[in-house]
Every structure is written in structure tokens, then in C-alpha cells.
C-alpha positions in Angstrom: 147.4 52.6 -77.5 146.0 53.4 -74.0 143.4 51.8 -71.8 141.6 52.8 -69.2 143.0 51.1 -66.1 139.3 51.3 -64.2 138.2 49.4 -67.0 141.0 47.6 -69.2 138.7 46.7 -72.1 137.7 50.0 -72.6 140.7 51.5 -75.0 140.9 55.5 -74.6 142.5 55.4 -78.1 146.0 56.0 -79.7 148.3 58.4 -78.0 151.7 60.0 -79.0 154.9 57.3 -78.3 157.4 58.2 -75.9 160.4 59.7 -77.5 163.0 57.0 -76.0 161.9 53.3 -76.2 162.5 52.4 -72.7 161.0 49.1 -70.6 160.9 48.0 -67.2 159.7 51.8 -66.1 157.4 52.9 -63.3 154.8 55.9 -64.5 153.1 58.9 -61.7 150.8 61.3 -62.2 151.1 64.6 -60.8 148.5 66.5 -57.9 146.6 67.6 -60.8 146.5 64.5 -63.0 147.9 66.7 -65.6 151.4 65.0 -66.1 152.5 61.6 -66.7 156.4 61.2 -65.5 158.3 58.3 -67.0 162.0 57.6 -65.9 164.9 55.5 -66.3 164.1 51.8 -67.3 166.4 50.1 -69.2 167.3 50.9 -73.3 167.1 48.2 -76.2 169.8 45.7 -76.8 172.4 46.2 -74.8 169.7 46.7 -72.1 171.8 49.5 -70.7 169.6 51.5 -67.3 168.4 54.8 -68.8 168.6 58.1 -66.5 166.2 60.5 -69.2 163.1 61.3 -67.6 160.1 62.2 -70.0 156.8 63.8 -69.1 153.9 63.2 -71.1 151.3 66.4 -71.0 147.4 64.5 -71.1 145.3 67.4 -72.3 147.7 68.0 -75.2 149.3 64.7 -76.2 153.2 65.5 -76.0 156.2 64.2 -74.5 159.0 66.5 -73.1 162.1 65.6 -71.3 162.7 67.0 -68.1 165.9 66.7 -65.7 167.6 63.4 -65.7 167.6 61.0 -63.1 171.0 61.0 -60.6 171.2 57.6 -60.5 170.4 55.5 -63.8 168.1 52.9 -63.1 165.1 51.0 -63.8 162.3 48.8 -62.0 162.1 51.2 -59.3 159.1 52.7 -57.5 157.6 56.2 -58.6 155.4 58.3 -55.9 153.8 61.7 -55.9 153.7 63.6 -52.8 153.1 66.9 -51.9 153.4 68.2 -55.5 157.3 66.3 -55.5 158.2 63.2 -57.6 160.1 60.1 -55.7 162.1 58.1 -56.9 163.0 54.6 -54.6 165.0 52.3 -55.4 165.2 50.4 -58.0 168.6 48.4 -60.0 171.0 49.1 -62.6 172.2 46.2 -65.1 175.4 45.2 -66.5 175.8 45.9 -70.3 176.0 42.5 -71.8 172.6 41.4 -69.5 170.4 41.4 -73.2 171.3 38.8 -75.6 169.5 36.9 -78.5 171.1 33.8 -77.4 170.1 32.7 -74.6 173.3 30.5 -73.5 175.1 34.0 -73.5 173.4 36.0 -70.5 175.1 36.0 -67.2 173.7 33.8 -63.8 171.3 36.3 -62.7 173.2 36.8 -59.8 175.4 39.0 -62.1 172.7 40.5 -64.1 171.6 43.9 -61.6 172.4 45.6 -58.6 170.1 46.9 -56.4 170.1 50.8 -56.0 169.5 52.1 -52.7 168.9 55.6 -52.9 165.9 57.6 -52.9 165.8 60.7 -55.2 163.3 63.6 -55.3 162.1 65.8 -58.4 160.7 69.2 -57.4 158.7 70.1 -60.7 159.1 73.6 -60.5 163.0 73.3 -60.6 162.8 70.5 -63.4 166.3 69.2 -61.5 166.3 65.7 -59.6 168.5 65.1 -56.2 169.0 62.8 -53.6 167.4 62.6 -50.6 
């Protein structure tokens, strides 16, 4: 379900699921405010950092998957300039970070490292690389 973020009690209606369940993302429209770009965040149990990027087309309701990431990673920073995608930053987890008991997931000084790159996807090449 979406909602209009100028007005979050105004629900634009039911849209089409991304095809990898995927959370702590970042989302950016393109120029046109045609495209949605999703990428990395981290999977389901074993909360593993995800480098599949998936663009979600507005007008017609799909998702596609476009070039991976370089680095996997999740909670970074997404920007759109000059028709290019950014990438910043960001962290990657360790494998055995998710856990249903809670006694079992590591201090959280071992649960991410920070990533400290910055990389760049030029639409019109669908490829992503560091800058």
C-alpha cells in the first residue's frame, strides 16, 4: 500500500510488491519522477546486506532489476543528480546479526561495519561503479 508522503493519511492505493523482500533500504526518484530505485538493504533471517537493485516504473506498476550494487549494503543514503544515482555509504552486517532469540545476537559493536564508499549508477548503462 502507498501513501502520499505530502499528505500521509491520504493512501494512493495498492501497488505491485517488490520482487525481493528487503528492509532497512533508502528509495530515489529519478529527473523525471518516472522511476523509483531501491537497493541493497538487508535480506530476511539471516539478515544478510543485499547488492540487487530493483526499479519500480510509476506509470505502469512494475518492478525490474537493474545492475547490482558493487558493494552489498544497506542503510545507506540514495541521491539523484544530474540524471545519475548515488550511492553513500551505508554498512554491511555479519550473518548471524538476526535471531529469534534475543540472548543470541552479537554486542552491537559486532553487528555492522560501516561502508565508506560512494558508488554511482549511470541509468543509461544499467551498470553501477565506484566513484
Amino acid at each position: 500500500r502507498a501513501l502520499d508522503t505530502d499528505s500521509p493519511s491520504v493512501v494512493i492505493g495498492d501497488k505491485r510488491p517488490m520482487q525481493t523482500q528487503r528492509g532497512d533500504i533508502h528509495a530515489v526518484t529519478d529527473s523525471k519522477g518516472t522511476k523509483a530505485y531501491v537497493t541493497g538493504g538487508f535480506s530476511m533471517y539471516p539478515c544478510s546486506p543485499l547488492k540487487s537493485v530493483e526499479v519500480y516504473d510509476i506509470e505502469a506498476d512494475t518492478w525490474a532489476y537493474t545492475g547490482d550494487l558493487e558493494t552489498a549494503r544497506g542503510d545507506k543514503a540514495l541521491v539523484e543528480l544530474d540524471n545519475n544515482i548515488y550511492a553513500v555509504g551505508g554498512e554491511t552486517s555479519h550473518k548471524d546479526q538476526c535471531s529469534e532469540n534475543p540472548e543470541d545476537v552479537p554486542p552491537l559493536s559486532a553487528q555492522s561495519v560501516a561502508v565508506d564508499d560512494v558508488s554511482v549508477l549511470r541509468p543509461n548503462k544499467d551498470k553501477w561503479s565506484v566513484v
